[in-house]
LUMKE-826935 format. One record per residue: residue number from 1; chain; x, y, z of N, C-alpha, C in turn. Coordinates in pm, 1 decimal. Each point is the difference from the previous one (the first is absolute). Layout:
residues N
+------+-------+----------+----------+----------+----------+----------+----------+----------+----------+----------+
: resi : chain :     n_px :     n_py :     n_pz :    ca_px :    ca_py :    ca_pz :     c_px :     c_py :     c_pz :
+------+-------+----------+----------+----------+----------+----------+----------+----------+----------+----------+
:  NUM :     A :        X :        Y :        Z :        X :        Y :        Z :        X :        Y :        Z :
...
+------+-------+----------+----------+----------+----------+----------+----------+----------+----------+----------+
END
This chain:
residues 178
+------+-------+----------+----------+----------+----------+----------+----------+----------+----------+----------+
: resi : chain :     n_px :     n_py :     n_pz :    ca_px :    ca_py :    ca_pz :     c_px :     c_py :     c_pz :
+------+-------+----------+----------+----------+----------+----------+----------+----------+----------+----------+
:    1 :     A :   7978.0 :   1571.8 :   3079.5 :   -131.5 :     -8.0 :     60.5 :   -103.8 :     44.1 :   -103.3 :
:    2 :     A :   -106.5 :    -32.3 :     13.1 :    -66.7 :    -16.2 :   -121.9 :    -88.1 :    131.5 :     41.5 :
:    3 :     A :    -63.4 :     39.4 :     86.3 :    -59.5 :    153.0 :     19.0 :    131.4 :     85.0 :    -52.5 :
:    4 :     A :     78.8 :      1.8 :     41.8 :     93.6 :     95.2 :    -27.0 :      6.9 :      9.1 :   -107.2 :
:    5 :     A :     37.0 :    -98.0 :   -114.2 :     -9.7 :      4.9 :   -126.2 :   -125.2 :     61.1 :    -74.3 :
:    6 :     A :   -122.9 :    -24.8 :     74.6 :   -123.0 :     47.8 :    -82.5 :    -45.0 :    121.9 :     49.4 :
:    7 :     A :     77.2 :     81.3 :    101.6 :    -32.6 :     76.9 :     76.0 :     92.0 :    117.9 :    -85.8 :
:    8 :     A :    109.5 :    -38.3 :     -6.6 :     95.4 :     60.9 :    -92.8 :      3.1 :     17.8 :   -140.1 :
:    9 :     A :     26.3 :   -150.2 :    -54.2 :      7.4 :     -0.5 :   -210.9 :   -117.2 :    -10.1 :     -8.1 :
:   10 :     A :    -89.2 :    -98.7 :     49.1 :   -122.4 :      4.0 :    -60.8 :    -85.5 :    140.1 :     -6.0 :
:   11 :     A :    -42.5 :     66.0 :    113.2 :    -67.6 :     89.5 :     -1.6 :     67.2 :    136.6 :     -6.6 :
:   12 :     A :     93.2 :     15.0 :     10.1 :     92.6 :     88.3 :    -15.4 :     52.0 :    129.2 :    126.0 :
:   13 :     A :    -83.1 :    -80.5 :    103.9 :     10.9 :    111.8 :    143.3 :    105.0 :     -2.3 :     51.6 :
:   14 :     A :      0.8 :    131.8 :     81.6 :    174.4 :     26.7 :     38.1 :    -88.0 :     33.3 :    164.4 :
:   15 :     A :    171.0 :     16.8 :     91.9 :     -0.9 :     37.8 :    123.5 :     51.0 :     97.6 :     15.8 :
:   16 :     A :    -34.4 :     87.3 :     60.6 :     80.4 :    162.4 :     43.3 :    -35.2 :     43.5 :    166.6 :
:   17 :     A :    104.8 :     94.0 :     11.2 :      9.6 :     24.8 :    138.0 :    100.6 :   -108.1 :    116.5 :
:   18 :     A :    -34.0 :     28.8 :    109.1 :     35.0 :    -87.6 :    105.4 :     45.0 :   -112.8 :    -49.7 :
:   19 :     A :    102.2 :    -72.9 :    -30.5 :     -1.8 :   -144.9 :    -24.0 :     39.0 :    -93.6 :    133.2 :
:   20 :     A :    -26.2 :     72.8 :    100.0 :     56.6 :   -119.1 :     99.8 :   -120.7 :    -30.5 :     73.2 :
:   21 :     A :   -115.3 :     43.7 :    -39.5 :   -107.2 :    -69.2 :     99.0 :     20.9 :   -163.6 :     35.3 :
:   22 :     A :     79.6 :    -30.6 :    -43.7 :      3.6 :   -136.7 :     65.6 :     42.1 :     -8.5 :    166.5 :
:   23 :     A :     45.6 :    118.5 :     22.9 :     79.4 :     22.5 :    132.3 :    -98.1 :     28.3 :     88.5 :
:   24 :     A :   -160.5 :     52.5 :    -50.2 :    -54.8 :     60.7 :    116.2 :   -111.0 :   -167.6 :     49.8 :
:   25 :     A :     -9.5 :     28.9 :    137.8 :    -43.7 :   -127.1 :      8.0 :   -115.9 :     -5.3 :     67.1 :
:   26 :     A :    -50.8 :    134.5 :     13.3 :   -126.2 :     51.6 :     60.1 :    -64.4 :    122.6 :    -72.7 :
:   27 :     A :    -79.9 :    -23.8 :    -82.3 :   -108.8 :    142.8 :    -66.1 :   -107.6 :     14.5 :    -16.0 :
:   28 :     A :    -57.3 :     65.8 :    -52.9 :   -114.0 :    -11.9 :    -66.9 :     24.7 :     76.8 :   -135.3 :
:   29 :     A :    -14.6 :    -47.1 :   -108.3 :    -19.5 :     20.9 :   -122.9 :   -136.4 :     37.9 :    -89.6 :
:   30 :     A :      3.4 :     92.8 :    -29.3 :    -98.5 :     56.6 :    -81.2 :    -18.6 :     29.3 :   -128.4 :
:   31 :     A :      8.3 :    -58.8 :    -97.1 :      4.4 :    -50.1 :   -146.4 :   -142.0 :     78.9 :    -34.5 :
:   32 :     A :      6.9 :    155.8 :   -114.4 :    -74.7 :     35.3 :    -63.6 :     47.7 :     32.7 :   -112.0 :
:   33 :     A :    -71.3 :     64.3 :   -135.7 :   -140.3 :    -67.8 :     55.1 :    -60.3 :   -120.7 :    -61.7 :
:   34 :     A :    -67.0 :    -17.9 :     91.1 :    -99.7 :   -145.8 :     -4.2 :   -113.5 :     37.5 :    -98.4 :
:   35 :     A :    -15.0 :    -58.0 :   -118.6 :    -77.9 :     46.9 :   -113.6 :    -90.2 :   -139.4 :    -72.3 :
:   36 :     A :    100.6 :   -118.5 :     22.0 :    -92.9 :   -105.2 :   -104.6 :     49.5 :   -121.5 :     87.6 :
:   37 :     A :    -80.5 :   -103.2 :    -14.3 :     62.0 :   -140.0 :     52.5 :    142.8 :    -56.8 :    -36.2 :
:   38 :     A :     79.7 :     53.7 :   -125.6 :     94.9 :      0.3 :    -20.7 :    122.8 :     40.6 :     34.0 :
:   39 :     A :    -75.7 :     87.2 :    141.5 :    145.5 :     59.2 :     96.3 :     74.3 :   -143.7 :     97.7 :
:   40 :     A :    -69.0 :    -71.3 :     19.4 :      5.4 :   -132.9 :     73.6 :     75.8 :    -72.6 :    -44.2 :
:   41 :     A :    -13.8 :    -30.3 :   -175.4 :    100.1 :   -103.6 :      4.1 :    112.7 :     98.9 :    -60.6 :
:   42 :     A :    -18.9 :    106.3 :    -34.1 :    167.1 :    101.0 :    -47.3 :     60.4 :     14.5 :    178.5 :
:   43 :     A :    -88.9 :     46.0 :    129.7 :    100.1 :      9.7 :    106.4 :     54.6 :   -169.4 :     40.1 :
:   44 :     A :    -69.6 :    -98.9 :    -21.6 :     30.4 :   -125.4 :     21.2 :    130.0 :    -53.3 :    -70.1 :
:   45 :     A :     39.5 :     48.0 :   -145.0 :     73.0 :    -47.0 :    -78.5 :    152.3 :    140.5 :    108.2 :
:   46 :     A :    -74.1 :     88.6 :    -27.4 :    127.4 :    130.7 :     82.0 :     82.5 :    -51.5 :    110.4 :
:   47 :     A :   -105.6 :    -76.1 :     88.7 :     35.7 :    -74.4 :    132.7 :    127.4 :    -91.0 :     -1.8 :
:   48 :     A :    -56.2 :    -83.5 :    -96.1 :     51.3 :   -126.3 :    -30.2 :    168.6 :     40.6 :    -82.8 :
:   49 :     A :    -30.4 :    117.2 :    -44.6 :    166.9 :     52.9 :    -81.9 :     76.1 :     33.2 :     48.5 :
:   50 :     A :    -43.9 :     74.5 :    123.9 :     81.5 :     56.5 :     77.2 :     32.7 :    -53.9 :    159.2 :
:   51 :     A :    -82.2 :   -126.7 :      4.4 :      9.5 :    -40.5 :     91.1 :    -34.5 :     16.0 :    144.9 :
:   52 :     A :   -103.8 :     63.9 :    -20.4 :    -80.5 :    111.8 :    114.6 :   -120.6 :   -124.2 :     50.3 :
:   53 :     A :      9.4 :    -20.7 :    155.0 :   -109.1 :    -66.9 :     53.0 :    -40.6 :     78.8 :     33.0 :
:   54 :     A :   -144.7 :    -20.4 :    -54.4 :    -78.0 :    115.5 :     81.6 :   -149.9 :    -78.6 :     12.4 :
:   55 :     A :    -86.0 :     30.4 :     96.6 :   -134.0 :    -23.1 :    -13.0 :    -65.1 :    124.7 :    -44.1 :
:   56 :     A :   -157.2 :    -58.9 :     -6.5 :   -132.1 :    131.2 :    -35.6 :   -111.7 :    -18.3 :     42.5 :
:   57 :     A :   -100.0 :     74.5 :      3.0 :   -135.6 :    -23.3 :     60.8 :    -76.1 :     22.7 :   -127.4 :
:   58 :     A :   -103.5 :    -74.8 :    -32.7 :   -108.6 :     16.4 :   -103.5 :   -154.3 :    -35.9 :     62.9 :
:   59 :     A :   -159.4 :     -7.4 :    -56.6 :    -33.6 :     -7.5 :     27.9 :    -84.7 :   -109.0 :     43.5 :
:   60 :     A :     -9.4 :    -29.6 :     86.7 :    -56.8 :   -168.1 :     29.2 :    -56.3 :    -86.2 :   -108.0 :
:   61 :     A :    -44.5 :     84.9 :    -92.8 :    -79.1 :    -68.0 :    -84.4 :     93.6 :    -98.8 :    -86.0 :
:   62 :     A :    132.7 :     84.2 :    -17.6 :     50.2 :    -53.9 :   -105.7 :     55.0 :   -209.4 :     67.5 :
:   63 :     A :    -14.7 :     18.0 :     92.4 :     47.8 :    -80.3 :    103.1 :    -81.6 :    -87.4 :      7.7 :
:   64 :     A :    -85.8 :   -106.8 :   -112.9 :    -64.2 :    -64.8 :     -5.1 :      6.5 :   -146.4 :      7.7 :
:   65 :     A :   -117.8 :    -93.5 :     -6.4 :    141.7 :   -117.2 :    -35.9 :     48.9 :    -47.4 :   -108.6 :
:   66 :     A :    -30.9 :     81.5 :   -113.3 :     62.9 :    -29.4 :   -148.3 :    146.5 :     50.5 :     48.9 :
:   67 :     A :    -17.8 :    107.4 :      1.0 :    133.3 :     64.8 :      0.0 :     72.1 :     95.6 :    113.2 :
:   68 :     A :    -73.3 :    -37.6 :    104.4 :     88.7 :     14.5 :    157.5 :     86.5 :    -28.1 :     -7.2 :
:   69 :     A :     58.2 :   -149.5 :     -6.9 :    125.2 :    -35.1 :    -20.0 :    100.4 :     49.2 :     -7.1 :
:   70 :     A :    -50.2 :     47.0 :   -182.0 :    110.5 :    111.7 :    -70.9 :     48.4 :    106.6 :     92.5 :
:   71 :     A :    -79.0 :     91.4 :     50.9 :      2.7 :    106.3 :     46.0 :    102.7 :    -39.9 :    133.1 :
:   72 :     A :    -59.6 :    -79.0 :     27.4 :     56.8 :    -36.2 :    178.3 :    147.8 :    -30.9 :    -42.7 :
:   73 :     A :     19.9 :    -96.8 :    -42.7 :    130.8 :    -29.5 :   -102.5 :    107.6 :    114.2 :    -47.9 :
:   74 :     A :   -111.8 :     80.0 :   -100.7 :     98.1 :    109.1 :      7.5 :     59.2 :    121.0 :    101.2 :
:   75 :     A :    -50.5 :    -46.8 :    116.8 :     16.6 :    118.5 :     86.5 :    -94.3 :     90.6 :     59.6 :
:   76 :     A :   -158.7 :    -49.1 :     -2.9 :   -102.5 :    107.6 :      3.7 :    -59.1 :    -67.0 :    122.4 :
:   77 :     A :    -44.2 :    130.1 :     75.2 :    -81.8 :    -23.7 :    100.1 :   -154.4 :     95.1 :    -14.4 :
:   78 :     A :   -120.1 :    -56.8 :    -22.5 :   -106.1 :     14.1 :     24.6 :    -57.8 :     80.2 :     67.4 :
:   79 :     A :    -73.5 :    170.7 :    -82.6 :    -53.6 :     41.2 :    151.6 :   -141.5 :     61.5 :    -34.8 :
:   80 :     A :    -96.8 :      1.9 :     90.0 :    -92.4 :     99.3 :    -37.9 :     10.3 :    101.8 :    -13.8 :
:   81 :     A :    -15.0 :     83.1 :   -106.5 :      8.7 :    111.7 :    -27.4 :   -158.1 :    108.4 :     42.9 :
:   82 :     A :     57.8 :     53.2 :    154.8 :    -73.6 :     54.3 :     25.4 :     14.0 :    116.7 :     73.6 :
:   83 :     A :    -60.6 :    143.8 :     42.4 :    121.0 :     75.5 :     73.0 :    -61.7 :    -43.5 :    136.5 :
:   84 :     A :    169.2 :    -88.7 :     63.5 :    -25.3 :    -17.2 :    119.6 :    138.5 :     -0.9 :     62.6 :
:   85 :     A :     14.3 :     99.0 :    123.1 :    124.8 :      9.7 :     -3.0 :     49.9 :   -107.9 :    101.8 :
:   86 :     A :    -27.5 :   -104.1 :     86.4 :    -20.9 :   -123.4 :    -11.3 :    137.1 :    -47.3 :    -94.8 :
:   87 :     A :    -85.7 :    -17.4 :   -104.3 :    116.9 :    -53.8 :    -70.4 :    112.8 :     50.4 :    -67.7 :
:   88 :     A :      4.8 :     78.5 :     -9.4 :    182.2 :    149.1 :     10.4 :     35.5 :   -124.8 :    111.5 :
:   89 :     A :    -72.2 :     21.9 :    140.0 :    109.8 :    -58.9 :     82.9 :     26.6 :   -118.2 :     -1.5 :
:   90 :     A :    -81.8 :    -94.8 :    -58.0 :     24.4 :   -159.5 :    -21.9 :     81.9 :    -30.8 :   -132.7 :
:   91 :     A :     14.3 :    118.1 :    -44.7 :    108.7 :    -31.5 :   -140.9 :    149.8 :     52.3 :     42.9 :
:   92 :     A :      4.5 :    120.7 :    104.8 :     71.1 :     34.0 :     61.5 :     45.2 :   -117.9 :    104.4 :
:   93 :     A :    -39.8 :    -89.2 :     10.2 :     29.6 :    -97.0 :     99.6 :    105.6 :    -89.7 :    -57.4 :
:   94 :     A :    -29.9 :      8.9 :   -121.8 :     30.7 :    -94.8 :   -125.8 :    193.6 :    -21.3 :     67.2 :
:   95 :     A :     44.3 :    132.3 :      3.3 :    165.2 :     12.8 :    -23.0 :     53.9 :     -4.4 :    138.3 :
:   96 :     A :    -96.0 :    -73.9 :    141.0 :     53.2 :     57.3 :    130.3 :     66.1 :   -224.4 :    -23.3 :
:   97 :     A :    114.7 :     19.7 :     60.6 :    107.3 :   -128.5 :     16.5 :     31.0 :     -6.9 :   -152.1 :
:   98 :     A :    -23.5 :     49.6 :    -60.4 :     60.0 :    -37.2 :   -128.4 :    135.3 :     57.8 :    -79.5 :
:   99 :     A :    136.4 :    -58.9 :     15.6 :    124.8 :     96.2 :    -56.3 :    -60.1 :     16.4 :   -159.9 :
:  100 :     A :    -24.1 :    -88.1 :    -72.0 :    -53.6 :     87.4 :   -124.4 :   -139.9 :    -61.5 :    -64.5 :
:  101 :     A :    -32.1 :    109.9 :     -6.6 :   -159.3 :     41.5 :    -41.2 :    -20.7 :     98.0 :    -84.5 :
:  102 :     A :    -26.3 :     35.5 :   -134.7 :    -37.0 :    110.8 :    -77.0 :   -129.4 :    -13.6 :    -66.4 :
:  103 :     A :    -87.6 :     90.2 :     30.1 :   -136.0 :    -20.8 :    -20.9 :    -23.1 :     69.8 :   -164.7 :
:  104 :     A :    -60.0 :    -34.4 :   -108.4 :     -5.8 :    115.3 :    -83.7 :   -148.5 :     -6.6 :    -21.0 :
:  105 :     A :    -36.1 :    170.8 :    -24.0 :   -167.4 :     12.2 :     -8.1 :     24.2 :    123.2 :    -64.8 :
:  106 :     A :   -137.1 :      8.5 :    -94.6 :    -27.1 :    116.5 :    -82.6 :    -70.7 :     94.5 :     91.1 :
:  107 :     A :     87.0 :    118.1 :    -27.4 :    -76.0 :    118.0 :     84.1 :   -114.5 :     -0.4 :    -27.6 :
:  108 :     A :    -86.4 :      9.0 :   -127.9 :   -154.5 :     26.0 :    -70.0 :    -62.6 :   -113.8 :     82.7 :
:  109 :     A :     34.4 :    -80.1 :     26.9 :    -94.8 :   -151.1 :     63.6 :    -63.7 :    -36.5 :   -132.8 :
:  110 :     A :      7.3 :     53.4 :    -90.4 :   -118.9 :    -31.1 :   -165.0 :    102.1 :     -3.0 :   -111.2 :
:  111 :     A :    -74.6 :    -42.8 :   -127.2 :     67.6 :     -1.5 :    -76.8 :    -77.0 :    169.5 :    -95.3 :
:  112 :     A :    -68.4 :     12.3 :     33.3 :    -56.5 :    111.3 :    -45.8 :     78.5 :    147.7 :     51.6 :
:  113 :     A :    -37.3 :    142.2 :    -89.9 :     51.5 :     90.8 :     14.7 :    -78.9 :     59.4 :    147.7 :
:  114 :     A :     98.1 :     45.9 :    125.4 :      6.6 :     33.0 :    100.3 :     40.7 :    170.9 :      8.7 :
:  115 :     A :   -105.6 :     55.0 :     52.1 :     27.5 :    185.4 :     27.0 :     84.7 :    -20.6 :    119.0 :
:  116 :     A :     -7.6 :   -145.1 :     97.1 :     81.2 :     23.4 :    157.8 :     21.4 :   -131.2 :    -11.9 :
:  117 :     A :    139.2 :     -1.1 :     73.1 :     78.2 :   -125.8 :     12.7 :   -107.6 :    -73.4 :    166.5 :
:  118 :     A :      4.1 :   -122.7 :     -5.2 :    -48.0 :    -42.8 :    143.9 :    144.5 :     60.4 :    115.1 :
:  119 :     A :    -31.6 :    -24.4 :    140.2 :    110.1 :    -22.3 :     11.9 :     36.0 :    -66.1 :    140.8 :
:  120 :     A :    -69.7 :   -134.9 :     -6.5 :     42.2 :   -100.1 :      6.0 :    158.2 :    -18.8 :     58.4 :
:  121 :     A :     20.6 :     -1.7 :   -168.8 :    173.0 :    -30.0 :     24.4 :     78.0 :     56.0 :     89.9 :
:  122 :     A :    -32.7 :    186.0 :    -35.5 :    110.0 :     29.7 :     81.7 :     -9.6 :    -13.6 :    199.0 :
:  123 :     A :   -113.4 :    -58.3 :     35.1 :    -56.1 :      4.5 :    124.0 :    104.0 :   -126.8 :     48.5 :
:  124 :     A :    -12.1 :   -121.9 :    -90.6 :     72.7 :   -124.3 :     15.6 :    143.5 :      0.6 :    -16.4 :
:  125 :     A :     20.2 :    132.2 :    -76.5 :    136.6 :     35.4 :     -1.9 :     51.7 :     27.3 :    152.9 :
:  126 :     A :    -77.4 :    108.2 :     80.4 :    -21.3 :     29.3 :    104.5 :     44.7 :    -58.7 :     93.3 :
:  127 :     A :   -128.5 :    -55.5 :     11.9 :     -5.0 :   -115.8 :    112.2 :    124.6 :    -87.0 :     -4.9 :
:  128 :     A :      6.5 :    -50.3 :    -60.4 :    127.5 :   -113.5 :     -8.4 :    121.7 :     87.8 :     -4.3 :
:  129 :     A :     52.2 :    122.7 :     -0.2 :     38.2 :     37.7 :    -51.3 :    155.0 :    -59.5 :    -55.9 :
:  130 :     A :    -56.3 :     21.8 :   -144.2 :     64.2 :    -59.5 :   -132.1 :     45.8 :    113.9 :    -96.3 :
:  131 :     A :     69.6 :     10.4 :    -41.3 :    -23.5 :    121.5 :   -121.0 :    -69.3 :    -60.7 :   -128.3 :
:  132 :     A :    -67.3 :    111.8 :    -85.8 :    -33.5 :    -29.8 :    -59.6 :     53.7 :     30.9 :   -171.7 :
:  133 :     A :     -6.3 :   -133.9 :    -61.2 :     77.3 :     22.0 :   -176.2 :    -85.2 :      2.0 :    -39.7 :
:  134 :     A :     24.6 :    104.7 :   -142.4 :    -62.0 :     40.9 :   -112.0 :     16.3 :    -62.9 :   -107.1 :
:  135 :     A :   -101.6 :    -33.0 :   -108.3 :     87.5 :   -158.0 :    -91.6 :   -104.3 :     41.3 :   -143.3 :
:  136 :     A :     19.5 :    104.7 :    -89.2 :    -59.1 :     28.3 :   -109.2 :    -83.7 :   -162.7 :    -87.9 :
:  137 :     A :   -101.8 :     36.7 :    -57.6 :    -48.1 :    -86.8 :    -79.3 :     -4.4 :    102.9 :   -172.5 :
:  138 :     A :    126.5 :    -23.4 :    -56.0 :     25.9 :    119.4 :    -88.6 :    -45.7 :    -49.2 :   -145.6 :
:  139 :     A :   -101.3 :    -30.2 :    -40.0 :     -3.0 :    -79.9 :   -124.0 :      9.3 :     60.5 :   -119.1 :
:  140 :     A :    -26.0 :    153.8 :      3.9 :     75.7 :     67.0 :   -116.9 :    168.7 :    -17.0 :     -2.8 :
:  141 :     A :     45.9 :      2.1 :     69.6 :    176.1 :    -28.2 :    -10.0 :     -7.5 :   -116.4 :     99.5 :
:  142 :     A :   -103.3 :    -88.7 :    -43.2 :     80.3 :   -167.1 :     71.0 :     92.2 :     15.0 :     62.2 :
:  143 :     A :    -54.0 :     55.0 :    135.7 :     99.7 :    -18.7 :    127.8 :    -33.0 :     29.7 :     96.2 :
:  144 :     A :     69.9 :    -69.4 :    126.8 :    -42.8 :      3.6 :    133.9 :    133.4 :    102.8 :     22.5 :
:  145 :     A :    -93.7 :     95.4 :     73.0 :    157.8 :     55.7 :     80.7 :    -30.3 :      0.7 :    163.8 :
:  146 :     A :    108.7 :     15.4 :     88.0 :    -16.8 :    -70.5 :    117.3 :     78.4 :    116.3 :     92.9 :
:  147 :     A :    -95.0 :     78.1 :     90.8 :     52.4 :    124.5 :     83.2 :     69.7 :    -85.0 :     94.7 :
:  148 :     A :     88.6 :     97.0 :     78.4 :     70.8 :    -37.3 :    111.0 :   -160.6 :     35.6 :    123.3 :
:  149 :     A :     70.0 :    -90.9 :     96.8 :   -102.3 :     19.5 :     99.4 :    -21.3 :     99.5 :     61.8 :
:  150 :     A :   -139.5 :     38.2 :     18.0 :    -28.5 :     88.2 :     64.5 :    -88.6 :    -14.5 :    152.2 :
:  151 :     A :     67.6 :     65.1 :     83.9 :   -117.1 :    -13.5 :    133.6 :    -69.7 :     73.7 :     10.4 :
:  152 :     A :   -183.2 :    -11.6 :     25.3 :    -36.3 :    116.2 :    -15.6 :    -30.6 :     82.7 :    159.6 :
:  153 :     A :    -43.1 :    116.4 :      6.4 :     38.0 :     92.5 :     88.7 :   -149.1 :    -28.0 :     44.8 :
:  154 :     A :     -2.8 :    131.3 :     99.9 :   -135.3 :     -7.4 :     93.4 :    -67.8 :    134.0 :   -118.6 :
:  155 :     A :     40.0 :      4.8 :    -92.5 :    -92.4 :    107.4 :    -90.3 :    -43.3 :    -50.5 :   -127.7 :
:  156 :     A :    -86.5 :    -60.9 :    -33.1 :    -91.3 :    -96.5 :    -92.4 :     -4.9 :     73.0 :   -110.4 :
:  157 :     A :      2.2 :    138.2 :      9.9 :    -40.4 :     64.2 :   -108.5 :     76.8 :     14.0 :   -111.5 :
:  158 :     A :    134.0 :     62.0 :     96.4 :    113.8 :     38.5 :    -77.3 :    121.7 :   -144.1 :    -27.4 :
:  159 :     A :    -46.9 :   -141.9 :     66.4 :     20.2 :    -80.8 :    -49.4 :    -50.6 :    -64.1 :   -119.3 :
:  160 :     A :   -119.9 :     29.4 :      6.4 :    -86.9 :    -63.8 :   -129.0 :     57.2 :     79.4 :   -139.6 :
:  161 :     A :     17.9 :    133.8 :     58.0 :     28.9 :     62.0 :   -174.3 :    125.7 :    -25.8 :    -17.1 :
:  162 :     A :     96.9 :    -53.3 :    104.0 :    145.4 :    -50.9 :    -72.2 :    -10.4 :   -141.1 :    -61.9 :
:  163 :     A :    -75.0 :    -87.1 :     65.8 :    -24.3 :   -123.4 :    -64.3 :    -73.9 :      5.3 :   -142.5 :
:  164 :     A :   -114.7 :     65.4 :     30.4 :    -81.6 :      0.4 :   -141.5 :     67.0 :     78.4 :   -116.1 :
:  165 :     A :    109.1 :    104.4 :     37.4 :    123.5 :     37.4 :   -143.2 :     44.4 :    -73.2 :    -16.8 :
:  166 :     A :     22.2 :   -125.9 :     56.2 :    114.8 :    -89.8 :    -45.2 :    -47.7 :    -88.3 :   -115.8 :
:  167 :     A :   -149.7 :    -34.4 :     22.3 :    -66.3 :    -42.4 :   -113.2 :    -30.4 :    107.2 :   -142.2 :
:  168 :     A :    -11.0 :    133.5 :     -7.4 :    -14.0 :    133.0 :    -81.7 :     68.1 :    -56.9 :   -125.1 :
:  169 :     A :   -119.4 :    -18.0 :    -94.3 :     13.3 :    -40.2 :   -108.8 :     43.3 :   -119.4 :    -85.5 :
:  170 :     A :     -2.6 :    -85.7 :    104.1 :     12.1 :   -153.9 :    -53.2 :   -162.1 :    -45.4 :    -16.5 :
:  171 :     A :     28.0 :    -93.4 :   -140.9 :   -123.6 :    -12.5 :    -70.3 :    -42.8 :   -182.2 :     64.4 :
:  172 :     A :    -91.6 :    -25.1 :     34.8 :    -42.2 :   -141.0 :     53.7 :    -54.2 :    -62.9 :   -159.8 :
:  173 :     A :    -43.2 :   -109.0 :      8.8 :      8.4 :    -53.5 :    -77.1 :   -158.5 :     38.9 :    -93.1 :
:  174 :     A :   -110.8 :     67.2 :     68.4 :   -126.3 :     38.1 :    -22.2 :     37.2 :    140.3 :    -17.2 :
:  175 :     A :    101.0 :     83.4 :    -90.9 :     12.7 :    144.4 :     50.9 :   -118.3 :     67.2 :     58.9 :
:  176 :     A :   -138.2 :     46.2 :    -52.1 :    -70.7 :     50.8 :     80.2 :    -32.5 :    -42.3 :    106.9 :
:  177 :     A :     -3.4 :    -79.0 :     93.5 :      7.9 :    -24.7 :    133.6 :    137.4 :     35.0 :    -10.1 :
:  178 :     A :    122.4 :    -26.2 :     10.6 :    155.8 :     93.9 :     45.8 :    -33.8 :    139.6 :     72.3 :
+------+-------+----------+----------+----------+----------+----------+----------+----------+----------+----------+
END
């Protein structure tokens, strides 16, 4: 397969952790950090290696008619990015009749450096309830590593600081935003 090959020899990225996410058939995935437009096509090529269907949400804009297509094609669904919790539950809607569905979204919602994760995700984690995977964007050691699932609890707080160690010290591809 030709991602696999360029995902692998060409660029030289590896996989660590979990290797059986192929088994889970309901998540939400959270891939940080999100630093440059170049996380897109490195998680796109990751996808494609390991064989992981997954969709994502980006922002309407990108969803144009040059290049909607693409996006739609690759798996993306369109949203306004706005805080409305509204749509937590209409993205949360996303995984109800569906045996497999894995959503992946950047905790930051930006590609810029973030003091607080949104959190979005873990609400849709919630709602649907899905567990949620952890999926490094490691570009100092070119690699994705991939947590076992986690469900999160009715305590946000002390969930957030186990999720956000899991990212602790992986460099994104913009280190100062990382």
């Amino acid at each position: 397969m030709l991602a696999k090959f360029i995902y692998f020899s060409v660029l030289g990225w590896k996989v660590k952790g979990t290797k059986n996410i192929e088994n889970i058939n309901r998540a939400v995935i959270i891939a940080a950090p999100h630093t440059s437009w170049h996380d897109f096509y490195i998680g796109a090529l990751f996808r494609s290696a390991i064989k992981l269907k997954a969709n994502f949400i980006a922002k309407k804009s990108l969803f144009n008619p040059f290049t909607g297509w693409f996006f739609k094609f690759m798996g993306g669904w369109p949203v306004i990015r706005k805080n409305n919790e509204k749509q937590v539950q209409s993205i949360a809607n996303m995984f109800i009749g569906k045996k497999h569905f894995i959503l992946a979204i950047s905790p930051e919602g930006t590609r810029q450096k973030v003091q607080k994760w949104k959190t979005g995700f873990y609400y849709i984690a919630k709602l649907a309830d899905v567990p949620i995977v952890m999926i490094t964007l490691d570009y100092k050691n070119k690699e994705n590593k991939i947590s076992k699932p986690f469900f999160p609890t009715d305590d946000i707080d002390s969930d957030f600081d186990y999720l956000q160690s899991y990212f602790k010290g992986v460099e994104g591809k913009i280190p100062k935003y990382s």
